[in-house]
C-alpha positions in Angstrom: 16.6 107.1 -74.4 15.0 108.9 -71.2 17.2 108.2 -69.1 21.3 109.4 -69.8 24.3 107.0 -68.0 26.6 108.9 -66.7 28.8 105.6 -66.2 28.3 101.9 -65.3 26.6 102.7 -62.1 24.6 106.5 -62.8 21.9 107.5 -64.9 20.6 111.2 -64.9 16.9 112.4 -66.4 15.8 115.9 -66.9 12.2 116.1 -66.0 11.3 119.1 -68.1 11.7 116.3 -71.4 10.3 113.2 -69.8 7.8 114.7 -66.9 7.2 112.5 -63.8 9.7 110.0 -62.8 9.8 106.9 -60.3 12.6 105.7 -58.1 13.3 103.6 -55.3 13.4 105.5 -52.1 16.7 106.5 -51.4 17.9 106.4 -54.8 18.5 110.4 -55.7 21.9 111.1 -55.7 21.9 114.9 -56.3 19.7 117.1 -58.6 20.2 120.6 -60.3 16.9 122.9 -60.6 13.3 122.7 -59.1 12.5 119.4 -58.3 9.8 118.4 -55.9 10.2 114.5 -54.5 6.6 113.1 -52.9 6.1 109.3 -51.8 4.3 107.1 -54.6 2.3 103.9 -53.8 2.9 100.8 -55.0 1.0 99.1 -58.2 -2.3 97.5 -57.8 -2.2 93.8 -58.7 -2.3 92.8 -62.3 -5.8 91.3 -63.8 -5.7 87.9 -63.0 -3.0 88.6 -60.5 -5.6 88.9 -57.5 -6.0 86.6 -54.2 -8.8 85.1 -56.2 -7.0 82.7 -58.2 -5.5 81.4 -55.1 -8.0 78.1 -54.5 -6.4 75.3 -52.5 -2.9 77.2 -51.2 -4.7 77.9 -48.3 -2.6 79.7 -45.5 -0.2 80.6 -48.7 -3.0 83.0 -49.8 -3.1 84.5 -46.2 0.1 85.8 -46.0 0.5 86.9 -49.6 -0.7 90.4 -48.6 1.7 90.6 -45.9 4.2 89.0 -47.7 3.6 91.9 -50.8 4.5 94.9 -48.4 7.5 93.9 -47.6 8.9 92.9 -50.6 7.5 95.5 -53.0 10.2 98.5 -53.3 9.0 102.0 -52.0 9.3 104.6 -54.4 9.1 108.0 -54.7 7.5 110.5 -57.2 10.4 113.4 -59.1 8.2 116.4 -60.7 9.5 119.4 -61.9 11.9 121.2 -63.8 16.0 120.0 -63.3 18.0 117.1 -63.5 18.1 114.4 -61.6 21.1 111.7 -61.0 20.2 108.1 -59.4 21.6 105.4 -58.7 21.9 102.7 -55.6 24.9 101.2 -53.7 27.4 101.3 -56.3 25.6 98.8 -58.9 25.4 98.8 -62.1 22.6 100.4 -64.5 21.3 99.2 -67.4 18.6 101.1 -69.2 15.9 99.3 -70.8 13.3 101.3 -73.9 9.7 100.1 -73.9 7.4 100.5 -76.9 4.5 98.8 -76.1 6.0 95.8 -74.9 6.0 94.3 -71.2 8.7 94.1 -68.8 9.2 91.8 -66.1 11.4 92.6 -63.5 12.1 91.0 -60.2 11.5 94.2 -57.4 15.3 94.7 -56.1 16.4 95.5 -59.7 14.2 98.1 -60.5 16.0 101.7 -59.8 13.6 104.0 -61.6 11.0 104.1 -64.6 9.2 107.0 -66.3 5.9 107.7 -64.7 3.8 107.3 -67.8 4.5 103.6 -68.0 1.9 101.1 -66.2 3.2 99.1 -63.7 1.7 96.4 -61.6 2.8 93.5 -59.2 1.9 90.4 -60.2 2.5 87.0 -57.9 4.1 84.6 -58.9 1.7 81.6 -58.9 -1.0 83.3 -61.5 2.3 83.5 -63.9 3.0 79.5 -63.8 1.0 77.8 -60.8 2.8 76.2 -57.5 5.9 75.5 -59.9 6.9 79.7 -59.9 5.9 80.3 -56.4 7.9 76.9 -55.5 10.6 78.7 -58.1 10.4 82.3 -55.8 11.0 80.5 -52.4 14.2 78.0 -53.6 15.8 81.2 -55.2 15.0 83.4 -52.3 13.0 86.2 -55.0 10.2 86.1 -53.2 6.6 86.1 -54.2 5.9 89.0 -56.1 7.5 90.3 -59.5 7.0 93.6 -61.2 5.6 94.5 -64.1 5.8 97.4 -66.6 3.9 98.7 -69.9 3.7 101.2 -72.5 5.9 104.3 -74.2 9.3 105.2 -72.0 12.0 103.9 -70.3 12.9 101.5 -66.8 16.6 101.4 -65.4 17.6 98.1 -64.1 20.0 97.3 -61.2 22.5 94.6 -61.9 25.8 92.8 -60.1 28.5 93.4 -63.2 26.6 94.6 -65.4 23.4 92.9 -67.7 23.8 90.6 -70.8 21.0 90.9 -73.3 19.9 87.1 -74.5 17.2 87.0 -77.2 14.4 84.5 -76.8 12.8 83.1 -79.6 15.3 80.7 -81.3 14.9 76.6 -81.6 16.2 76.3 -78.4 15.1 77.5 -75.0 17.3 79.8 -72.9 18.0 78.4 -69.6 19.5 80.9 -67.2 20.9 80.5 -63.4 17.8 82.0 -61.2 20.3 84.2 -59.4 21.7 85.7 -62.4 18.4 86.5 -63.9 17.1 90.1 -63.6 14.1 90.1 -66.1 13.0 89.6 -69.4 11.0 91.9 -72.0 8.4 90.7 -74.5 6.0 87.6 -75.0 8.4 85.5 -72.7 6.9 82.1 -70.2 9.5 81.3 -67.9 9.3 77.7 -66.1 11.0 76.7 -62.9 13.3 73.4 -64.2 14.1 71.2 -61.2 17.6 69.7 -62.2 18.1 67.7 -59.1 15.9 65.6 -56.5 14.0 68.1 -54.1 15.8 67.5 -51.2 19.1 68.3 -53.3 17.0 71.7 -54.3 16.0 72.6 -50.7 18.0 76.2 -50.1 20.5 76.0 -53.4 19.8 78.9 -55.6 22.7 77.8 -58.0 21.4 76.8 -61.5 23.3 73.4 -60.9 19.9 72.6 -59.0 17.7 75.0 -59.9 17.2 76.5 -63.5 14.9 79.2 -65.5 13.7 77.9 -68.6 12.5 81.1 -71.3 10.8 80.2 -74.1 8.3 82.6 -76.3 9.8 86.1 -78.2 11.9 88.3 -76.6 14.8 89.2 -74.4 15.9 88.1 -70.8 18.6 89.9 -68.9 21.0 88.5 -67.3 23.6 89.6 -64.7 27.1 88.9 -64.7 26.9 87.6 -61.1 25.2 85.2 -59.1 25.1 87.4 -55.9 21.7 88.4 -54.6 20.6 92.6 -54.7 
């Protein structure tokens, strides 16, 4: 692993083994050693994640470069030689290895990657139509998700702590959308209405709303149903 936990909530990296690492802004706790911290900006939008798959949502496709800004986390750049410790508002950390897979992670839980990884924000309606866009306003995630690729290692912010729920079996995994933090590997996810839309209006609970996963992989899930 990249990335050491201290405890529940802190992780420390020593750049002279990993190089270049990305964090939220504001999320260095303390470092030892020469460290130099520089503002990074934000992933380009994945292929096919664009504006121009956007036909027929109209003022939707308006506001989705306004609506990107604000919800994409600012992060910042660590380069050097030291250690660095990071970690946000008392949550808790779990650390996530890539090789070669994908991760997709909703914005607020990403603490910090390694800078090698590609990363990208994707919106929600290229990954499953009106239904996930429809799916980002009822839970209150937003538009926009992250994504990450390649060799090295993402921390992930969590309410209690993640569980670690592979996909893949006969039956789909179905998880509270307020509880779900993100999922790793070849994984669709589908917005499940479980009550009439006016019942759905403004609940975020899975007893209206659920996250279906299907495909191979893993989803993590938080031990809470409280918002980052």
């Amino acid at each position: 692993m990249t990335f050491e936990k201290v405890n529940s909530k802190v992780v420390r990296v020593d750049l002279g083994v990993t190089g270049d690492v990305l964090a939220r802004r504001g999320a260095m706790l303390f470092y030892t050693g020469q460290v130099q911290f520089m503002p990074h900006s934000a992933g380009g939008m994945a292929a096919g994640g664009g504006m121009g798959g956007m036909g027929g949502l109209g003022g939707v496709a308006g506001m989705a470069g306004r609506a990107m800004a604000g919800e994409h986390e600012a992060m910042m750049a660590a380069r050097g030689r030291g250690v660095v410790h990071y970690g946000r508002a008392g949550l808790h950390v779990t650390v996530v290895q890539l090789n070669g897979q994908q991760l997709t992670v909703e914005a607020s839980r990403l603490l910090c990657h390694t800078a090698n990884l590609q990363s990208s924000v994707v919106m929600l309606g290229q990954q499953g139509g009106l239904r996930s866009m429809v799916r980002g306003a009822v839970t209150g995630q937003g538009l926009f998700t992250s994504q990450l690729s390649g060799q090295g290692s993402v921390v992930l912010l969590s309410h209690g702590g993640t569980i670690e729920l592979p996909v893949g079996g006969s039956q789909p995994v179905v998880v509270d959308p307020q509880a779900y933090v993100g999922h790793l590997g070849n994984v669709k996810v589908e917005l499940v209405v479980a009550a009439g839309w006016r019942d759905a209006v403004g609940k975020g609970s899975g007893e209206a709303t659920q996250l279906k996963l299907v495909g191979q992989g893993t989803v993590y899930v938080q031990a809470s149903e409280q918002k980052l």
